[in-house]
N, C-alpha and C positions, 0 to 999 in steps of 0.2 A: 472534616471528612467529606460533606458533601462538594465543598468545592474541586477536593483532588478529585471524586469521581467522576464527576463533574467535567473535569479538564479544563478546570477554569485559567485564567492567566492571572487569577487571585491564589491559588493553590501554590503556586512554590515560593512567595513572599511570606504565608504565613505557614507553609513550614518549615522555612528555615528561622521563624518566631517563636516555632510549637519548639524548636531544638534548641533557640537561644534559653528559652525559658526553662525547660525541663532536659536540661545535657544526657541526663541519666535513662532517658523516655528510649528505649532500644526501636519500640517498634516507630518514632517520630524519626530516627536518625533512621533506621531502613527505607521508612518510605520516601525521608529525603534522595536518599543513595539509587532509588526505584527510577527517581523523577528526574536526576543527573548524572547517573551513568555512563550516558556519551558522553562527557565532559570531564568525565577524571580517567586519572591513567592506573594502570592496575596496581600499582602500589597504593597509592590512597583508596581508588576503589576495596580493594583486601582489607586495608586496614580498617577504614568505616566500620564497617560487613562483621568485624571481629568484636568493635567494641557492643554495633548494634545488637548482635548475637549474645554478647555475654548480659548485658542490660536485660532483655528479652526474657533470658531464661527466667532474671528475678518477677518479672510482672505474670508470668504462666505459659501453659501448651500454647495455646492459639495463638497468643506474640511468638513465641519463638519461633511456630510452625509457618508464620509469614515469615518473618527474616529469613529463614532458613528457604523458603521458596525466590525469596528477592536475589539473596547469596546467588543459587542457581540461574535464576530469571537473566541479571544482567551477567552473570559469566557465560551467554549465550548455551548452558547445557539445557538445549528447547527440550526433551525427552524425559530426562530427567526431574525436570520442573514443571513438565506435564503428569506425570506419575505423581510426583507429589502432592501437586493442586487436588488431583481425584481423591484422594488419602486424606488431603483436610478437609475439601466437601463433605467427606463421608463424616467426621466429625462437627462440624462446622459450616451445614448447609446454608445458602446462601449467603455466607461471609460475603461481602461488598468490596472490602480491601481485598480479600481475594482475584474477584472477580476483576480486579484490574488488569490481570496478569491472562485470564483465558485463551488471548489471542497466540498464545506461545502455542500450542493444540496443530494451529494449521502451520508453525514452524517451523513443526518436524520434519513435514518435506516425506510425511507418510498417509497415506490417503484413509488409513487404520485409524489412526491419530485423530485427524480430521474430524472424523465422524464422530469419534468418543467425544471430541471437543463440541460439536454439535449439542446432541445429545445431552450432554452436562449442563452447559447453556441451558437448555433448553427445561431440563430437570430443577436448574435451580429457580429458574420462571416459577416453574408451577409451585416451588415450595415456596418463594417470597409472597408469591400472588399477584395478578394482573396491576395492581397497582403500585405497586414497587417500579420505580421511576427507574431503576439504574438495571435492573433485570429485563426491562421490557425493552432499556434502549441496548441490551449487550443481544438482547433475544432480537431484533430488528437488524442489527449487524449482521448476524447469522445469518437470517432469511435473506437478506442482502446478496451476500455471497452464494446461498443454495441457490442463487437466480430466480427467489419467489418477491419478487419485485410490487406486487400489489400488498401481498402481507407486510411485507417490510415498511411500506411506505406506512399502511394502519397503523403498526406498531408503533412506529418512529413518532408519529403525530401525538398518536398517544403518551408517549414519555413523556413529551414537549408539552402538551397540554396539562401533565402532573409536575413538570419541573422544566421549566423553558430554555434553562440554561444548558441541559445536558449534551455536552460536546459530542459525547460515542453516540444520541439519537440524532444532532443534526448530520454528522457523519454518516448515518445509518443513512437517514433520508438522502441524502446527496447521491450516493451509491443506489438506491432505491430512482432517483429521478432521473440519473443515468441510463438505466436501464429503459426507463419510461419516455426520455426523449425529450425532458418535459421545458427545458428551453427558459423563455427569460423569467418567469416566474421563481424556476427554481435559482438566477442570481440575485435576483433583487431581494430573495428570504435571504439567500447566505450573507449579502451584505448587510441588511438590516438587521442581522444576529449577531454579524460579526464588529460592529459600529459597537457593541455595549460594551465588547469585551475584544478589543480588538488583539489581547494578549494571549486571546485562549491558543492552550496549545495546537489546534489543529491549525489556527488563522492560516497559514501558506498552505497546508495541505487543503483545505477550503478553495481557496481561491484559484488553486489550480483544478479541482470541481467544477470551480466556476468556470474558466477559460476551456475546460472540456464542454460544457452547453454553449458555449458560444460557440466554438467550432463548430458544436452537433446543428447551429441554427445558421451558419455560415456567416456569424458574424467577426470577422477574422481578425478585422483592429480590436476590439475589445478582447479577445484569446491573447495577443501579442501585447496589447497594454499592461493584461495582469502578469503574464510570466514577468516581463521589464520589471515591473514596477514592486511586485508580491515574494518574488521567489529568491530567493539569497544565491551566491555565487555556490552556496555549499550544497543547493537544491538541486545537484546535478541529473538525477534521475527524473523530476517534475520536467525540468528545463528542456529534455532532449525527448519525452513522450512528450511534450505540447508540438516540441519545435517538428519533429520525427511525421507528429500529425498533419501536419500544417504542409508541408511537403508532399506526403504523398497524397492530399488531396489540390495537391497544382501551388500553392498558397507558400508567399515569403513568410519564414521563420521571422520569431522574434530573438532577439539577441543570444547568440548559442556560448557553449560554453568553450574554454580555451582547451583547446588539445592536449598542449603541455598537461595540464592539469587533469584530465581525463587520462592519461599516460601514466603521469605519475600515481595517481589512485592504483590504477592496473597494477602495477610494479609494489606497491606498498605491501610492506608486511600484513598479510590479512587480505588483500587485495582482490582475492577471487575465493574469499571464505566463505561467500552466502551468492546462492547462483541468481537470485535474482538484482541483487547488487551489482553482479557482475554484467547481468542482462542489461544494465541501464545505463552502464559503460558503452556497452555495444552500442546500443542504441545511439547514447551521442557521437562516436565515431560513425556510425552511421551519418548520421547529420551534416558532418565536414565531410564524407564523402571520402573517408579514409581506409580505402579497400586495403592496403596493404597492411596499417593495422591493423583492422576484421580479420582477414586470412589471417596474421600472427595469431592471434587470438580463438581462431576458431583451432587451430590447429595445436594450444597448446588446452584448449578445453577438450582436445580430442583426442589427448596424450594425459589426464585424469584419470587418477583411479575411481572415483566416484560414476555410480552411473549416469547420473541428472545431467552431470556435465558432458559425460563422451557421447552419449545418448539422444540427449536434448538441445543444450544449451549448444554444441557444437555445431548441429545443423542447421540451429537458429541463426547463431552469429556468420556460417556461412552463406548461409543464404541474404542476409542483410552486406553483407560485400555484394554477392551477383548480383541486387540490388541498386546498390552504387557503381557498379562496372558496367550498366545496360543489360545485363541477363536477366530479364524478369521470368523466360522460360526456367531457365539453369534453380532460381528461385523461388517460384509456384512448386517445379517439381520435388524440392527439399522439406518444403514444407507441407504439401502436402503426402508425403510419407509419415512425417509423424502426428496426423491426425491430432486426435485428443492427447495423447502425450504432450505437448505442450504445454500441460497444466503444471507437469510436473517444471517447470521454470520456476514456480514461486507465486510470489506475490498475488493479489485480487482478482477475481472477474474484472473489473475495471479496467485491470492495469494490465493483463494478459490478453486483452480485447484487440490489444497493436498488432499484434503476431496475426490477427485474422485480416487485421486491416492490411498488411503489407502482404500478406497473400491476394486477400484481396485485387490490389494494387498489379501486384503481379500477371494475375491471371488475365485483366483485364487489358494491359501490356505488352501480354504473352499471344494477345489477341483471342482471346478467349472471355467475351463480357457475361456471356449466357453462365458459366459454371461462377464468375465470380457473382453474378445477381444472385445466383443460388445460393451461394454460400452466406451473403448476406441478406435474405430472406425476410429471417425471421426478424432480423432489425430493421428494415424498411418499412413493415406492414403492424409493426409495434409501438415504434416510436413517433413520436408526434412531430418531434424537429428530427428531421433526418438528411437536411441539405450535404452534410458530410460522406456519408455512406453515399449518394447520389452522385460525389464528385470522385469518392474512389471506383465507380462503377463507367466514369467518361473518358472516353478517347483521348486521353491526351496524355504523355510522359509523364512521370509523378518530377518534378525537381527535386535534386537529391543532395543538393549543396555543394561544398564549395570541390572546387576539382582541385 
């Protein structure tokens, strides 16, 4: 157990050991199903799920009441599975196995949500107690996200300092150092953490972390070394925020990804099921410089019955074409109409940080450097490495790839 909370790259060899040995073990084959759900197709995924569940029910509540939230968890019903989770806390306060699953909370894609998820976190901290290594690093995550970047960092250390291995605390601090600007120190830890255990499940989401402080220190071959060398063809969304960055602060991309390929994602059944999924799409068409894809695109996001998408995501993706066409004016002012709504895109502070950047970029473009310094403020006078933000704030066209 502690390695899956752990997120170790020792965690899914011994449980798929824990299910050779004990077939019957409901809650061993759920958490298998938790940990390889992208990888099975909905026939086996359902079937698993049935047998894990019938098992479950023999061993008692609290098995079942996991499966039955995994069932939910990987059928993406985020709301659902959030409701649930609050309902076995209440029974079952700081369940750990639980706690794997809390990040489902900000997946609602409701700001209501959100907060309860917060909250709960944070409730079940204080009932495991400051030293409970896996609540302090799930409670470090949280602060992360709330942008309380100094707490977060405490927290994180402190997991680390009770359990060194814990993948959601170096996570937590990665996100936490982000924010802090904190440059090569913080890759020479992610490397040296990640050297022991080079399997742990974050390893590419780490190291794309990493190639984020090197950008932030302008170190730009080493940003381009790690996308090449860390990120798989199937890390489309890492690949196109490194490359995305890399651009509009003047700087060649590192190897982008194939169009075909980002086309065909788009078109695939599911394809535009999760809006910041789809946002990372944009992004790499972005990248190739492919305006006439974006306008498709913004225009069938803007023909959605969902609001995030007609709302949001469509002025986003249009605005990243006038981007790529030379209108940095046409795309400062798109974006700067939806203000803080752009949270509602999805994904992290981290990762929802580009959408400022490319305003940024814009404005400064648009010949307007004074409101873009202002907009990045409060990261230039916070951050320690901030050679990045200083290059989206210079006179000179962002490169936008290929024409």
């Amino acid at each position: 157990m502690s390695e899956l909370v752990s997120l170790s790259g020792r965690a899914l060899p011994l449980l798929r050991q824990w299910v050779g040995v004990d077939p019957g073990c409901g809650l061993a084959r759920g958490l298998l199903v938790l940990a390889t759900s992208d990888h099975l197709d909905d026939v086996e995924l359902k079937e698993q799920l049935v047998i894990a569940h019938r098992d479950a029910r023999l061993a008692g509540e609290r098995e079942t009441s996991l499966v039955h939230g995994i069932f939910l968890h990987t059928h993406r019903h985020y709301r659902l599975t959030a409701d649930h989770l609050a309902g076995h806390f209440a029974r079952w306060p700081g369940d750990e196995l639980a706690g794997l699953m809390t990040g489902v909370f900000a997946e609602c894609g409701d700001a209501a949500y959100r907060a309860h998820g917060e909250a709960l976190v944070e409730q079940q901290w204080l009932l495991a107690g400051p030293d409970n290594w896996a609540w302090t690093s799930w409670l470090a995550a949280t602060r992360a996200e709330q942008g309380r970047a100094r707490e977060a960092h405490d927290l994180a250390e402190h997991a680390l300092t009770l359990h060194p291995r814990s993948g959601t605390a170096v996570h937590a601090l990665a996100h936490a150092e982000h924010e802090l600007g904190a440059g090569p120190a913080s890759t020479q830890f992610l490397d040296t953490w990640l050297a022991t255990d080079p399997d742990a499940v974050h390893t590419r989401h780490l190291n794309w972390h990493a190639a984020l402080q090197s950008i932030a220190r302008g170190d730009f071959p080493d940003a381009r070394r790690r996308a090449d060398t860390a990120l798989a063809r199937e890390d489309v969304g890492m690949r196109a925020a490194t490359n995305w960055r890399l651009l509009l602060a003047g700087q060649e991309p590192a190897h982008r990804s194939d169009p075909a390929q980002v086309r065909e994602l788009l078109t695939a059944p599911g394809g535009m099921a999760e809006i910041f999924h789809t946002f990372n799409l944009a992004l790499a068409l972005a990248v190739e410089a492919a305006t006439k894809d974006l306008h498709a695109l913004a225009a069938r996001a803007s023909m959605d019955e969902r609001p995030d998408y007609h709302q949001v995501l469509a002025p986003v993706v249009h605005a990243l074409a006038e981007i790529t066409a030379g209108r940095p004016r046409a795309a400062a002012d798109l974006l700067n109409r939806l203000g803080e709504n752009t949270e509602r895109i999805g994904g992290v502070r981290v990762e929802r940080e580009i959408i400022q950047d490319t305003l940024a970029r814009a404005l400064t473009d648009a010949g307007e450097p004074t409101r873009a310094a202002a907009l990045l403020h409060h990261r230039t006078t916070t951050r320690h490495h901030h050679t990045y933000e200083n290059l989206l704030l210079a006179p000179h066209p962002a490169t936008t790839g290929a024409s």
